[in-house]
C-alpha positions as CSV (number, residue, x, y, z in Angstrom):
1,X,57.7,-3.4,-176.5
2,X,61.0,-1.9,-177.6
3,X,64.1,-3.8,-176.5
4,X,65.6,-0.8,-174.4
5,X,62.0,-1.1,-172.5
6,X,62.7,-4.3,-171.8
7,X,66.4,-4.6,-170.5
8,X,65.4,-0.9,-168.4
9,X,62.3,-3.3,-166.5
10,X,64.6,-6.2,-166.3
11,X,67.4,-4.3,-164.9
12,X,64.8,-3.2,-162.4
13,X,64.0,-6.3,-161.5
14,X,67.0,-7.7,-161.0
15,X,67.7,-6.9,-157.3
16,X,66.3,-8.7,-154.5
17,X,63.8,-5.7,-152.5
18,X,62.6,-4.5,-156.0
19,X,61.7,-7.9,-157.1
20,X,59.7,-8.2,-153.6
21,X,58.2,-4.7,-153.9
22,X,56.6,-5.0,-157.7
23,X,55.7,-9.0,-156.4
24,X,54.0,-7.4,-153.5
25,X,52.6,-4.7,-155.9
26,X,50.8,-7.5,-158.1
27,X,49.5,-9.3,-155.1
28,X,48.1,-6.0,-154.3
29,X,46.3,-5.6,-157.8
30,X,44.2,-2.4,-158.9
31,X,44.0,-1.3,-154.8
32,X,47.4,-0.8,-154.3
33,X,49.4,0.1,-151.5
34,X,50.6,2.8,-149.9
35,X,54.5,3.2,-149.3
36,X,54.0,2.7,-145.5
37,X,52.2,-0.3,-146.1
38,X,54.7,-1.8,-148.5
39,X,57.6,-0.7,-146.1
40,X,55.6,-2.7,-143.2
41,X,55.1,-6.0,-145.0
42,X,58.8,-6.3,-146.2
43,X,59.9,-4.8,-143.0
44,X,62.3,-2.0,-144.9
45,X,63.3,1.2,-144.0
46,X,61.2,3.9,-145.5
47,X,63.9,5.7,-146.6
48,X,65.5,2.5,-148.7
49,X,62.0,2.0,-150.4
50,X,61.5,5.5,-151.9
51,X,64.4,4.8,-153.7
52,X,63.3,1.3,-154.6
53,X,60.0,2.6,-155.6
54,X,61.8,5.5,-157.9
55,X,63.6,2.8,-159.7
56,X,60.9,0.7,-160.6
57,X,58.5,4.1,-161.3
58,X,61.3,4.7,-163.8
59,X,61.0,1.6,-165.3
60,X,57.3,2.0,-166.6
61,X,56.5,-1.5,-164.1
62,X,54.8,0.6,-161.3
63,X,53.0,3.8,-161.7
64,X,52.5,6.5,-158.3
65,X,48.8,8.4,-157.6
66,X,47.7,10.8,-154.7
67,X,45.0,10.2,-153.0
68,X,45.0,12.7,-150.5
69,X,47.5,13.0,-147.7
70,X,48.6,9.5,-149.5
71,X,50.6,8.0,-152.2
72,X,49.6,4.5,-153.5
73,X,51.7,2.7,-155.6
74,X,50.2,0.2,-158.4
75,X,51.6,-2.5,-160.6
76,X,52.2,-1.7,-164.1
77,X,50.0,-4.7,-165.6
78,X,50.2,-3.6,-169.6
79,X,53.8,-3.3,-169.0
80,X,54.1,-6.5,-166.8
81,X,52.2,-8.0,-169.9
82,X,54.0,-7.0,-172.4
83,X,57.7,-7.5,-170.9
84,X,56.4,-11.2,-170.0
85,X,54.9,-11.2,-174.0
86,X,58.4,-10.0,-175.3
87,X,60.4,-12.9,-173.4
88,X,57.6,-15.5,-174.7
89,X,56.7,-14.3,-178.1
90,X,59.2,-16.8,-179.6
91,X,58.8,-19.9,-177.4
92,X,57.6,-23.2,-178.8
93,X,59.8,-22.2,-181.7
94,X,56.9,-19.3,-182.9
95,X,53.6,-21.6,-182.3
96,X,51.5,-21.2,-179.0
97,X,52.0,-23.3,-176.4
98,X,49.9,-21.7,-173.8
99,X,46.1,-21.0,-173.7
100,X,45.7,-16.7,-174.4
101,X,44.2,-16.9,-170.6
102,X,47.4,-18.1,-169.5
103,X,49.9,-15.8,-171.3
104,X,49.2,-12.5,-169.3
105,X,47.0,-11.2,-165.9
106,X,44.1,-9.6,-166.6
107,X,44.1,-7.2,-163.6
């Protein structure tokens, strides 16, 4: 993952609704939810979450499909995987200190 991919998905994460919305995303796993859905669970305006949505969209940590009449919103997981990868790949000083299960979601 290139550094500029990193600090653009950080920088998206770093306010409070988007941090909810992508957590809510993961919970939500390869189902999704729909924008209405999301809006009703963290009790926000729809209007607020479109743009909260576009900013993580933009950010390569959530991706947007039609499904008819409706838009569902997933969570990025190779991105989410390789943004947590990047912040890790030099912890312990270089040697593992977690099991390869533990080190990313395998949604």
């Amino acid at each position: 993952m290139e550094e500029a991919d990193v600090v653009r998905a950080l920088a998206a994460l770093a306010q409070p609704l988007r941090l909810q919305v992508f957590r809510l995303l993961v919970v939500g796993g390869k189902t999704g939810l729909t924008p209405g859905a999301i809006a009703e669970a963290l009790d926000v305006p729809a209007t607020t979450l479109s743009f909260h949505l576009k900013e993580l969209t933009n950010a390569g940590l959530v991706t947007q499909e039609r499904d008819g009449r409706y838009l569902i919103y997933r969570a990025q997981f190779k991105q989410m995987n390789e943004l947590l990868g990047y912040l890790t790949a030099n912890c312990c000083q270089g040697t593992e200190c977690l099991e390869e299960s533990q080190m990313s979601c395998k949604c």
